[in-house]
LOTOR-753273 format. One record per residue (C-alpha): x negated, y, z negated; residue in three letters; residue number from 1. Coordinates in pm, whole numbers, plus 50000, padded with zeros to 5 digits. Layout:
% LOTOR-753273
    px    py    pz code pos
     X     Y     Z  ALA NUM
...
This chain:
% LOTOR-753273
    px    py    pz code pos
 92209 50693 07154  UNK   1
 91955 50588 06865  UNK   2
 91630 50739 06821  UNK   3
 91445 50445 06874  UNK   4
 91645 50262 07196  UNK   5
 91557 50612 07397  UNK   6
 91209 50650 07286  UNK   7
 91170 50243 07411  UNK   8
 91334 50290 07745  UNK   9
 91101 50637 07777  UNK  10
 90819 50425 07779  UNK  11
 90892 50310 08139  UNK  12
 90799 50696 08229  UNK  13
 90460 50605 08114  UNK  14
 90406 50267 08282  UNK  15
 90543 50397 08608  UNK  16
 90391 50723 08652  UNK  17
 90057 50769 08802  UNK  18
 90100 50464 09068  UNK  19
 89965 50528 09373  UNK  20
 90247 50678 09592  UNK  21
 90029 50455 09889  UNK  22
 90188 50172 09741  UNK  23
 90573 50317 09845  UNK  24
 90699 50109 10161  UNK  25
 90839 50358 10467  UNK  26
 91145 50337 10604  UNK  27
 91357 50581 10803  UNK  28
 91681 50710 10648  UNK  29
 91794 51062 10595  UNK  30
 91801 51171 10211  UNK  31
 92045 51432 10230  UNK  32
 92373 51499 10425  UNK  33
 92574 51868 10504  UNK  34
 92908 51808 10253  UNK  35
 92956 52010 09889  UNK  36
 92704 52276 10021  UNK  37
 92742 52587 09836  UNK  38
 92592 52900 09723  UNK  39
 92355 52890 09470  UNK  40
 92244 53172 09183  UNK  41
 92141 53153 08823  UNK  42
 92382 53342 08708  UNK  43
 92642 53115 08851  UNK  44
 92531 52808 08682  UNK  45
 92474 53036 08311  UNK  46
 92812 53125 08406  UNK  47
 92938 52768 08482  UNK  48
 92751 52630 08160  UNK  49
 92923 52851 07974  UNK  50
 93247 52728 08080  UNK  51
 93146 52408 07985  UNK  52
 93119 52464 07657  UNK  53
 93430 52592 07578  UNK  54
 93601 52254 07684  UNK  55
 93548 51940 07550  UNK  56
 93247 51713 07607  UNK  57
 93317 51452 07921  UNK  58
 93061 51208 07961  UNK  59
 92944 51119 08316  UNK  60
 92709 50838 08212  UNK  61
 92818 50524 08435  UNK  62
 92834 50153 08395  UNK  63
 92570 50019 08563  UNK  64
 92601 49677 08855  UNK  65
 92466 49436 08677  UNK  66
 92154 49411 08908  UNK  67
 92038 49756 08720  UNK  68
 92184 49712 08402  UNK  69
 91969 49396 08338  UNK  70
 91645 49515 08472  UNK  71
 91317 49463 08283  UNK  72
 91061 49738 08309  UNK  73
 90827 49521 08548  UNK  74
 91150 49529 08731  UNK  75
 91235 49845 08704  UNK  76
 90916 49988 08793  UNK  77
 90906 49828 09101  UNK  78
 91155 50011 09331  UNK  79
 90963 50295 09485  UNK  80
 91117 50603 09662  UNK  81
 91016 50600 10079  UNK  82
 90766 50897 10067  UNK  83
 90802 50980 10456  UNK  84
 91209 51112 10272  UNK  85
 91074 51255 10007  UNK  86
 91217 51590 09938  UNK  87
 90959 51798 10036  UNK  88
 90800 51587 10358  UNK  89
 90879 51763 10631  UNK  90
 90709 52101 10511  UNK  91
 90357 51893 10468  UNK  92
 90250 52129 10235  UNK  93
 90092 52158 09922  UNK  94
 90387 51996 09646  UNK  95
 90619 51712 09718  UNK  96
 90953 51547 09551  UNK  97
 91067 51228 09500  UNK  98
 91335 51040 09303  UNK  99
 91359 50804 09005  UNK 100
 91604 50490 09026  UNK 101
 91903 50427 08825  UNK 102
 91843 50129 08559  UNK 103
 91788 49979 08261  UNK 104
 91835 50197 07989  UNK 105
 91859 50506 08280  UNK 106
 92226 50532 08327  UNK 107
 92327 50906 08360  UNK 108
 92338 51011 08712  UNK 109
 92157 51314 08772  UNK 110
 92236 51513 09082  UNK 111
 91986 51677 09321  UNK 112
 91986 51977 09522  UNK 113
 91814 52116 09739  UNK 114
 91867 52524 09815  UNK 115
 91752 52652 10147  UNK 116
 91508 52967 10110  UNK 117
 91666 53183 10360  UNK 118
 92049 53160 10307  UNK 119
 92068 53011 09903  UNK 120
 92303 52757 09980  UNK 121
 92272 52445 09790  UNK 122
 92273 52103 09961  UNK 123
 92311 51815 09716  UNK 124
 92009 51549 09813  UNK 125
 92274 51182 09729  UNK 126
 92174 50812 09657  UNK 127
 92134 50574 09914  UNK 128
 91993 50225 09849  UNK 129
 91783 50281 10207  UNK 130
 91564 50579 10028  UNK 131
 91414 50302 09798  UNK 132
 91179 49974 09850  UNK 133
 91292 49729 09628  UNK 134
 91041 49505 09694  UNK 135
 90961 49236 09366  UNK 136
 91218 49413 09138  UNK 137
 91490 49134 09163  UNK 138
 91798 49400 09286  UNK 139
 92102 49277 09421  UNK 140
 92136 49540 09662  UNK 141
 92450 49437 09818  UNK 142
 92565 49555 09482  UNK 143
 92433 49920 09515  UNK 144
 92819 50054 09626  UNK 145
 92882 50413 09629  UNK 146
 92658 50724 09545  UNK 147
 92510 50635 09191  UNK 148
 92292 50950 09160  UNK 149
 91891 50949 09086  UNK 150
 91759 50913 08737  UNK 151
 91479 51214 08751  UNK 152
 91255 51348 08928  UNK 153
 90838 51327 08977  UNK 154
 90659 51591 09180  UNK 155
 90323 51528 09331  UNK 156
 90028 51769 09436  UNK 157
 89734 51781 09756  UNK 158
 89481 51660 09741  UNK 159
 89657 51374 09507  UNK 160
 89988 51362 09681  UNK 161
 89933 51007 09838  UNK 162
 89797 50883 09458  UNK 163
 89986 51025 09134  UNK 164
 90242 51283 09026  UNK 165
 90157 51545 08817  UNK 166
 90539 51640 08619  UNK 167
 90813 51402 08569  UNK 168
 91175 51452 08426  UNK 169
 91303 51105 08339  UNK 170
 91536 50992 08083  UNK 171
 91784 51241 07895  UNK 172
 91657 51623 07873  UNK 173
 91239 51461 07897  UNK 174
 90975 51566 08084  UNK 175
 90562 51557 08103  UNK 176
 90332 51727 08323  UNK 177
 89965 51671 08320  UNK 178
 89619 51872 08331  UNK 179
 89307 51833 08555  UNK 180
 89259 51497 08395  UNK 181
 89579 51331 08574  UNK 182
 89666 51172 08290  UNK 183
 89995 51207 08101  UNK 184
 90040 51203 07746  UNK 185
 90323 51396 07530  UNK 186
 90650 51482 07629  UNK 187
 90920 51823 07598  UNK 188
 91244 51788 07613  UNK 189
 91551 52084 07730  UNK 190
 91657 52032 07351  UNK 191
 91703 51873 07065  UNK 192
 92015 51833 06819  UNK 193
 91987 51720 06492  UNK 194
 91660 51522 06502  UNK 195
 91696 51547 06075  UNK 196
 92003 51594 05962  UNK 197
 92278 51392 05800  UNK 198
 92423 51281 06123  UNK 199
 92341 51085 06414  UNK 200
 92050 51247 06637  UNK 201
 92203 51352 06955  UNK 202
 92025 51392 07290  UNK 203
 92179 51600 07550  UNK 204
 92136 51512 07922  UNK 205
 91984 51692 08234  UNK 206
 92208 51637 08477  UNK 207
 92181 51847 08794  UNK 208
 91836 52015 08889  UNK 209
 91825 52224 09240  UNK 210
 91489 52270 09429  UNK 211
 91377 52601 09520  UNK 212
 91145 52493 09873  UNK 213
 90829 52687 09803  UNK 214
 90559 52826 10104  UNK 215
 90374 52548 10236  UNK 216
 90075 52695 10079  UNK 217
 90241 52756 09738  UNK 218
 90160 52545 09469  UNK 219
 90434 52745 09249  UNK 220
 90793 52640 09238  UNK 221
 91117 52722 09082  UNK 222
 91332 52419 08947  UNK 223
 91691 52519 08819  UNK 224
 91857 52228 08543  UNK 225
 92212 52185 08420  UNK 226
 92207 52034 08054  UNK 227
 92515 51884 07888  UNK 228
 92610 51694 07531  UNK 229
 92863 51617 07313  UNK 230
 92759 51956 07102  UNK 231
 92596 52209 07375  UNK 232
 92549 52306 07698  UNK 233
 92286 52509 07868  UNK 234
 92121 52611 08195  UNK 235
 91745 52658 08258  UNK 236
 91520 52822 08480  UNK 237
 91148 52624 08535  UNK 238
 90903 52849 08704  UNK 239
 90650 52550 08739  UNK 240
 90288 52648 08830  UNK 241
 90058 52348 08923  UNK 242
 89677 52479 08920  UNK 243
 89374 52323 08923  UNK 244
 89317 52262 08574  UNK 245
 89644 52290 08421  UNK 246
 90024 52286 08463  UNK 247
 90193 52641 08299  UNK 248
 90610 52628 08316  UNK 249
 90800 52985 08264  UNK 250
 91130 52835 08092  UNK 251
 91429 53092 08089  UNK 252
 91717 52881 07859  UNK 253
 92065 52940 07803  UNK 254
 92197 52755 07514  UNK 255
 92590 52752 07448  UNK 256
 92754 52552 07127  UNK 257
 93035 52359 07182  UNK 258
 93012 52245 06805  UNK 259
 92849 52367 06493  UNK 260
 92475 52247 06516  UNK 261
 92307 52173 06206  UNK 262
 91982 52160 06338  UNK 263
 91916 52280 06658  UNK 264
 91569 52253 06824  UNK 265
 91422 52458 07105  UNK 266
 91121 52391 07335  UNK 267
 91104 52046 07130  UNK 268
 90807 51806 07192  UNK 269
 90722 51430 07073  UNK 270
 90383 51251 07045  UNK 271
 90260 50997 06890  UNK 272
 89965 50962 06611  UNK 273
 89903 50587 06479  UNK 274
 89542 50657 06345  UNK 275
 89224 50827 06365  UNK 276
 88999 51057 06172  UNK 277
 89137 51084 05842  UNK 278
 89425 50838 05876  UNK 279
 89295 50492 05907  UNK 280
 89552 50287 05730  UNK 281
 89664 50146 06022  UNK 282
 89341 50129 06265  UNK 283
 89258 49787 06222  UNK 284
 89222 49806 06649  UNK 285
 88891 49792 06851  UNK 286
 88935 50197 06957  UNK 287
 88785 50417 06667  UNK 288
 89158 50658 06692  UNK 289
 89491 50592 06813  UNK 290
 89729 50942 06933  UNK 291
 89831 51106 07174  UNK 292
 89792 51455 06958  UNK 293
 89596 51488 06678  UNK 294
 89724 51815 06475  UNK 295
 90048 52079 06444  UNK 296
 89845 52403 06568  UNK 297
 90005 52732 06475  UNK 298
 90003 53122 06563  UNK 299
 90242 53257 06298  UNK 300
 90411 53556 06382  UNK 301
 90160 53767 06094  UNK 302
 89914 53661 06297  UNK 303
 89742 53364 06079  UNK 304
 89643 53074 06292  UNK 305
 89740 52739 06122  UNK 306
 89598 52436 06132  UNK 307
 89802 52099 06028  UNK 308
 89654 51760 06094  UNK 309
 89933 51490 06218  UNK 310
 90031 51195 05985  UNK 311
 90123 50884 06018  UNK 312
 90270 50836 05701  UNK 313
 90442 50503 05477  UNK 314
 90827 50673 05490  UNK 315
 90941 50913 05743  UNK 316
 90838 51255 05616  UNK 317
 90955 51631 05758  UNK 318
 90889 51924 05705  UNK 319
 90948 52297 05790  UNK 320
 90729 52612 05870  UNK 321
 90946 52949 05849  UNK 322
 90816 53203 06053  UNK 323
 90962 53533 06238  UNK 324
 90884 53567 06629  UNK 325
 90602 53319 06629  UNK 326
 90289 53378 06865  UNK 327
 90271 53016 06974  UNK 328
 90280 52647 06854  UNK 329
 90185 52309 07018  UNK 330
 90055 51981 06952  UNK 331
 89688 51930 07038  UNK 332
 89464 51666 07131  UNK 333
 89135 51874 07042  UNK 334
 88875 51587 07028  UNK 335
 88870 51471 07445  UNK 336
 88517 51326 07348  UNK 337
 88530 50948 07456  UNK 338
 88291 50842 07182  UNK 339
 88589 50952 06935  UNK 340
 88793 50690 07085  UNK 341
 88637 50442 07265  UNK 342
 88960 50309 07462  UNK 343
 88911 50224 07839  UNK 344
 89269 50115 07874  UNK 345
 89508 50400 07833  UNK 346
 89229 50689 07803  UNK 347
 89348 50879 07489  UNK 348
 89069 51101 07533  UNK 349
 89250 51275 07872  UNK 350
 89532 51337 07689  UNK 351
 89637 51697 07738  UNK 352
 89774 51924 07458  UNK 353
 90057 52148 07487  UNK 354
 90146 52496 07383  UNK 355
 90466 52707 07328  UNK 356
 90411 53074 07456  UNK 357
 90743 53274 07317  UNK 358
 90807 53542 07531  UNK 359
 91089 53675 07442  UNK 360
 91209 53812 07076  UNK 361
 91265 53482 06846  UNK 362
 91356 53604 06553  UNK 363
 91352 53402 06211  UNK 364
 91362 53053 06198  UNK 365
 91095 52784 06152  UNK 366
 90829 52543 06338  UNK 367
 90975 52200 06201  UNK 368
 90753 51891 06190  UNK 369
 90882 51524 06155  UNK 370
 90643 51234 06139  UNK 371
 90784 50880 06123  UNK 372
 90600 50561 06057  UNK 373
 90465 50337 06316  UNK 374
 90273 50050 06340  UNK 375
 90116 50105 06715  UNK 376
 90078 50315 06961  UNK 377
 90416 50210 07120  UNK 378
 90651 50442 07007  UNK 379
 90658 50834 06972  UNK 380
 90674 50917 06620  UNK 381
 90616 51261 06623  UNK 382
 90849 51537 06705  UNK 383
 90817 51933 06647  UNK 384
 91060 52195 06775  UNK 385
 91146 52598 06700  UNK 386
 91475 52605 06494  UNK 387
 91658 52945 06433  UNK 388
 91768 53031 06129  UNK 389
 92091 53203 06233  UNK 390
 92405 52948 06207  UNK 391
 92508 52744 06493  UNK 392
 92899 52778 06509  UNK 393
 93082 52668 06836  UNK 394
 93093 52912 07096  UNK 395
 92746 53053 06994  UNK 396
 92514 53142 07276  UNK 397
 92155 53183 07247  UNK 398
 91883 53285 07490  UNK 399
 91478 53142 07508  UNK 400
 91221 53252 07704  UNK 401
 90889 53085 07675  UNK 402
 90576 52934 07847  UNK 403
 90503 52595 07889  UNK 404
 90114 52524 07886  UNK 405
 90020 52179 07971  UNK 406
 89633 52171 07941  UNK 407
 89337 52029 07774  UNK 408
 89363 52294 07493  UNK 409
 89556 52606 07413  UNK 410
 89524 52925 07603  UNK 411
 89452 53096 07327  UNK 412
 89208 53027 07061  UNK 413
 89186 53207 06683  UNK 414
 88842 53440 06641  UNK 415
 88822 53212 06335  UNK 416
 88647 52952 06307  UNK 417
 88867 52622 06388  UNK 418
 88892 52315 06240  UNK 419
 88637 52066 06417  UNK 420
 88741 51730 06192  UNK 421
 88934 51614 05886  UNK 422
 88810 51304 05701  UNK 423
 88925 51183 05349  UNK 424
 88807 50899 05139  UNK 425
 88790 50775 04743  UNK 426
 88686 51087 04568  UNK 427
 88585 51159 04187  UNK 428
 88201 51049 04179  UNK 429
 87913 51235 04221  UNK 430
 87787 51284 04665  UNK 431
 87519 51066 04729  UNK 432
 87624 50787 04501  UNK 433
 87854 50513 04594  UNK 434
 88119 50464 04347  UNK 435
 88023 50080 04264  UNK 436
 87703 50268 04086  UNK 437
 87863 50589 03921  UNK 438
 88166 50481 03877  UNK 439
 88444 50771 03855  UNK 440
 88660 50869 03525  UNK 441
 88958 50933 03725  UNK 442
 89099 50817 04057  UNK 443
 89045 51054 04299  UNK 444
 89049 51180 04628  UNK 445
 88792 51333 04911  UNK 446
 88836 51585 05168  UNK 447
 88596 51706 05400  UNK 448
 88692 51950 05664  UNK 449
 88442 52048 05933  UNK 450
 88494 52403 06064  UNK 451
 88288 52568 06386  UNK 452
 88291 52864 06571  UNK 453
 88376 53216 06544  UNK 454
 88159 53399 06295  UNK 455
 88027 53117 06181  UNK 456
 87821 53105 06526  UNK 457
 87627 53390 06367  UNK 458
 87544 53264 06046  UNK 459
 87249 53002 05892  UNK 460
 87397 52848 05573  UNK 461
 87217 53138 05370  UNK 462
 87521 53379 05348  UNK 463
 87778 53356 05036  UNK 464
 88093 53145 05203  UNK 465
 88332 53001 04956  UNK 466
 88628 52780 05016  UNK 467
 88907 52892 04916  UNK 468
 89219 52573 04835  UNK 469
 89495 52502 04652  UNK 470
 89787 52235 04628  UNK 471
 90103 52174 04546  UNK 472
 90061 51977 04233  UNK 473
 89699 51779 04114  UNK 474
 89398 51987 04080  UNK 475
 89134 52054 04342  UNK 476
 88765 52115 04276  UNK 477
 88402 51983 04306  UNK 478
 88357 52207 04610  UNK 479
 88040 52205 04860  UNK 480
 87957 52365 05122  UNK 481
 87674 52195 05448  UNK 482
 87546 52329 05764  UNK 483
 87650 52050 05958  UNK 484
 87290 52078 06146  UNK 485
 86990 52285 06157  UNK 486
 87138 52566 06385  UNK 487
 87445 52589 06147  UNK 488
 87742 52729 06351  UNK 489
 87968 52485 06224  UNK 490
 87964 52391 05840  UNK 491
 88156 52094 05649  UNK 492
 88366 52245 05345  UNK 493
 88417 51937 05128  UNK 494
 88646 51892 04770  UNK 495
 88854 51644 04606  UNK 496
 89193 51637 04479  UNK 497
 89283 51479 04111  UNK 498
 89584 51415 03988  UNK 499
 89726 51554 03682  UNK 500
 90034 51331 03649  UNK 501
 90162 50996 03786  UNK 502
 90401 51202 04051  UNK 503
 90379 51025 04408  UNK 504
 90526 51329 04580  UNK 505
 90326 51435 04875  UNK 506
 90083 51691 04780  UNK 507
 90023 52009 05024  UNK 508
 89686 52161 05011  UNK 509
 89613 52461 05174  UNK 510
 89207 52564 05230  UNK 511
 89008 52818 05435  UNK 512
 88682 52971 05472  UNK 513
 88572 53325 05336  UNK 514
 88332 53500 05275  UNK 515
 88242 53558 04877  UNK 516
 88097 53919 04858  UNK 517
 88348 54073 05095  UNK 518
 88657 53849 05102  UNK 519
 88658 53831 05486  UNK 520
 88840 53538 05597  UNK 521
 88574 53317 05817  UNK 522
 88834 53070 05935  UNK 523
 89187 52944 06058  UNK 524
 89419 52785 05775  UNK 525
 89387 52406 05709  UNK 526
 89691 52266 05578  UNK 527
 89705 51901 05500  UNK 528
 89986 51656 05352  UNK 529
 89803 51381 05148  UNK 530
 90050 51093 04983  UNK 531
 89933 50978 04608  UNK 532
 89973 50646 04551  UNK 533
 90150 50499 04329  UNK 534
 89923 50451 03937  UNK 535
 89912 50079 03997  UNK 536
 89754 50132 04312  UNK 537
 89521 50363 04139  UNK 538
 89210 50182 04166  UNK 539
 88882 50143 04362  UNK 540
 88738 49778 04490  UNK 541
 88498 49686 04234  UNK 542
 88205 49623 04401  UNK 543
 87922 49577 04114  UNK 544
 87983 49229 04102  UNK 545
């Protein structure tokens, strides 16, 4: 499947999610029946996955009736799962399942099962067209023949669990979760294979989950998945925690090649980032910033923190961030300040962020980064992923454990001072003057970075901080440093960049704060990709008239 044709049939995860479940019709039909029961154990399916990958790749992906196939995703998003057979409904307590539909682009049957707490056998939960209200989607159902499977899964939470779910696995190896906002954003996926490589992108499949049933009180469950593709195999353990504020998943993953892997990614995510701050190419829209994240945050494994604001750049651009056992990673929406946006439509200031807790060993490898161009806020056009550096070969088996943290920032913050704000402009004339009246000698460009907190809480403006930058190629200078207001606590380090040749390679800059009489470092790393353009497009609107 392409890149692109997944990523558009995705975004039928974000127009259906978050409708009221009071909407959802009741009927009365039993969702699960007594046949194919069997024990259940993680070590059994780690065991079976592994068997699976020593034979070759079947696909169970079916041809849809034609009612499905055809489906638009008004349509789609019609049929509803019956909420008095949801998975969970009897127990009335604190978490509930229910089902996603076959269709449209959805057409690898995932199967369901539930495991009953006392003896561990597994019951699988099978389609029938009764457990869904079809209402204004257009189905055929006399053409619903035979048990076509479910196509994910959405869980819901008290005091909400009549409104909105709150984690959804829909469509391949996908899945969101929310914070105390409600609102989705971002997605993970199980894994990714060869997102940037010389060969086609490959997207394995979820395709069982069983249901631990948790304490009617518990707001904690245990999800087991199967995962299958052409290349791998690999079985999962989600320890899924909905609190108040935040969702936190405890992943345990088996990975097993079935081929040589070029580039294989673990714990991936994918966001999107049209415009905003520094990047406003493409903002010609009535909301000030368009993204779902806004920056690459990074805990290297030496203990530097990392930040690396998100692009979206003119050609698809990736790169790579090696690293031994990593303390974390994520994508982060840091600004949730409305005035920052100004959108009343799909609230990108309730976007949560989310954050990769290794906790196991991880060894070498590298934080990869690939930003693609986009034009909107319709596609997901960034995607960022842990990928080993040992080879791949078939019959390789590798083990992740790692925390999940979907939340309005990271659980952990540097005792730096972070990275507040990025903004760039025309550069190369003297602060205070606009460039139509001191006109610069060179093209040029402006950085300003805003940092806040940590030590900087303690200090006025008066003490000796430098900033401290280099890049790739080009020179930087004409630095300044400003209290950003009278009570300092947050100061705005500001230089430009000039080239020293005509190259249009992307330049990396790399800047911090420190402190000039003892060389302490005051703040996290900024690391920024700026794109030259090309010497004809050197120039500045002459505004003088």
């Amino acid at each position: 499947m392409h890149r692109r044709n997944l990523l558009k049939a995705s975004m039928v995860l974000a127009a259906m999610t978050g409708l009221p479940a009071s909407l959802l019709a009741s009927r009365s039909f039993a969702a699960t029946t007594e046949d194919k029961a069997k024990p259940f154990d993680f070590q059994q399916l780690q065991a079976r996955a592994k068997r699976m990958a020593s034979v070759a790749y079947e696909s169970t992906a079916e041809v849809l009736p034609q009612t499905l196939a055809e489906l638009t995703p008004q349509q789609f998003n019609a049929i509803q799962y019956d909420p008095k057979h949801s998975l969970w409904n009897k127990l009335g307590g604190q978490l509930d399942v229910q089902f996603f539909h076959v269709g449209m682009g959805f057409r690898q049957p995932v199967r369901m099962h539930r495991i009953d707490p006392e003896t561990r056998i597994a019951q699988e939960v099978h389609f029938r067209p009764e457990l869904f209200e079809y209402n204004q989607s257009g189905v055929d159902v006399s053409q619903l023949q035979g048990d076509l499977g479910f196509a994910g899964l959405k869980v819901f939470k008290q005091p909400n669990i009549d409104k909105y779910d709150i984690v959804s696995f829909l469509g391949a190896s996908y899945f969101r979760a929310v914070d105390k906002t409600g609102q989705y954003g971002l997605s993970a996926r199980g894994l990714a294979i060869n997102t940037f490589a010389d060969t086609r992108e490959e997207f394995p499949d979820f395709t069982e989950f069983w249901f631990e049933t948790p304490d009617k009180e518990a707001t904690r469950f245990v999800l087991y998945a199967l995962l299958d593709s052409p290349s791998a195999t690999g079985a999962f353990r989600f320890d899924i925690d909905c609190q108040a504020t935040q969702v936190v998943m405890a992943i345990d993953a088996k990975i097993n090649a079935r081929k040589a892997i070029k580039q294989l990614g673990i714990s991936p995510m994918t966001s999107m980032f049209a415009c905003g701050g520094h990047e406003r190419r493409t903002c010609d829209f009535i909301t000030d910033a368009v993204h779902d994240s806004d920056r690459l945050s990074m805990w290297r494994g030496n203990g530097e923190w990392i930040c690396r604001p998100l692009n979206n750049p003119k050609k698809l651009q990736f790169n790579t961030f090696a690293d031994t056992n990593p303390k974390g990673f994520g994508l982060v929406q840091f600004d949730h300040d409305f005035k920052s946006y100004q959108d009343t439509v799909v609230w990108y200031s309730r976007r949560p962020s989310l954050w990769v807790e290794p906790t196991t060993e991880w060894g070498e490898g590298s934080i990869e980064l690939l930003e693609i161009p986009t034009t909107g806020e319709t596609m997901d056009n960034i995607v960022c992923f842990w990928n080993p550096k040992q080879s791949i070969e078939p019959g390789t088996s590798l083990d992740f454990g790692y925390k999940l943290y979907w939340a309005a920032q990271p659980p952990v913050q540097p005792s730096l001072a972070q990275v507040q704000d990025t903004r760039s402009g025309m550069g190369g004339f003297t602060p205070g003057w606009a460039p139509g009246e001191h006109w610069p000698k060179r093209w040029a460009r402006r950085f300003a970075v805003d940092f806040g907190g940590g030590p900087l809480i303690a200090m006025t403006g008066k003490e000796p901080i430098e900033i401290i930058a280099e890049a790739t190629h080009g020179e930087v200078k004409d630095f300044s440093m400003t209290p950003l207001h009278p009570e300092a606590n947050a100061f705005r380090a500001q230089f430009d960049w000039f080239p020293t040749s005509d190259s249009i390679e992307p330049v990396n800059i790399r800047a911090y704060l420190r402190r000039s009489d003892t060389k302490e470092v005051l703040s996290e790393t900024w690391l920024y990709q700026y794109f030259p353009p090309a010497p004809q497009e050197r120039r500045y609107p002459d505004w003088r008239g």
